[in-house]
N, C-alpha and C positions, 0 to 999 in steps of 0.2 A: 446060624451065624458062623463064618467058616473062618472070622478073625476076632479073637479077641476085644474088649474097648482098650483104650488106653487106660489106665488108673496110674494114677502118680500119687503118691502118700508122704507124707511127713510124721514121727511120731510127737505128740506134747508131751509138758515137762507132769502132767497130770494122768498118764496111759494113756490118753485116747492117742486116734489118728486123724489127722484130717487128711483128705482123700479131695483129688481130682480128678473128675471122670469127665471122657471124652467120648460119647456113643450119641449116630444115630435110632432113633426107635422110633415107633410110633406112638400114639399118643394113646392108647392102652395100656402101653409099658409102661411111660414115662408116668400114670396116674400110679400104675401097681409100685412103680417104685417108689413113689413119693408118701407112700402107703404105709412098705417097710418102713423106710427110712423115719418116721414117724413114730411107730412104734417104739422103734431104738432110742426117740429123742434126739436125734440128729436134729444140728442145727445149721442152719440156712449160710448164707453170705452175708458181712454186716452191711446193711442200711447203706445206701451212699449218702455223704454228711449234706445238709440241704445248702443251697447258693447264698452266699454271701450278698448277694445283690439285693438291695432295697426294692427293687421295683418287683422282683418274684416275691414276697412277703405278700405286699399289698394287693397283689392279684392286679394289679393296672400293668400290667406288660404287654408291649405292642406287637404279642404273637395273638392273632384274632381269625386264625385257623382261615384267613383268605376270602371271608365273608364278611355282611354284616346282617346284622340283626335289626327288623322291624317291629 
């Protein structure tokens, strides 16, 4: 690798760091990293909050992937 990733970090009010990495890799790395990162107990991105919308609850939303079903 002849450049660095980018990493951006912040520290919390607890010692840790969270960290924002910027790297292409392939996807041997990206398993080994998520490997470490594991180990450590590293934790993920949070959840994104689910849609307010009635009609995504009920699974009747008129996204039907362009097909239909016989």
């Amino acid at each position: 690798m002849s450049k660095p990733p980018e990493l951006n970090y912040r520290p919390l009010s607890d010692g840790r760091y969270e960290i924002w990495l910027h790297a292409v890799v392939t996807q041997d790395a990206l398993l080994g990293l998520h490997g470490v990162l594991a180990q450590y107990g590293a934790e993920g991105p949070p959840e994104p909050a689910e849609p307010d919308e009635p009609d995504a609850a009920d699974g009747s939303g008129s996204d039907d992937g362009g097909g239909r079903t016989h």
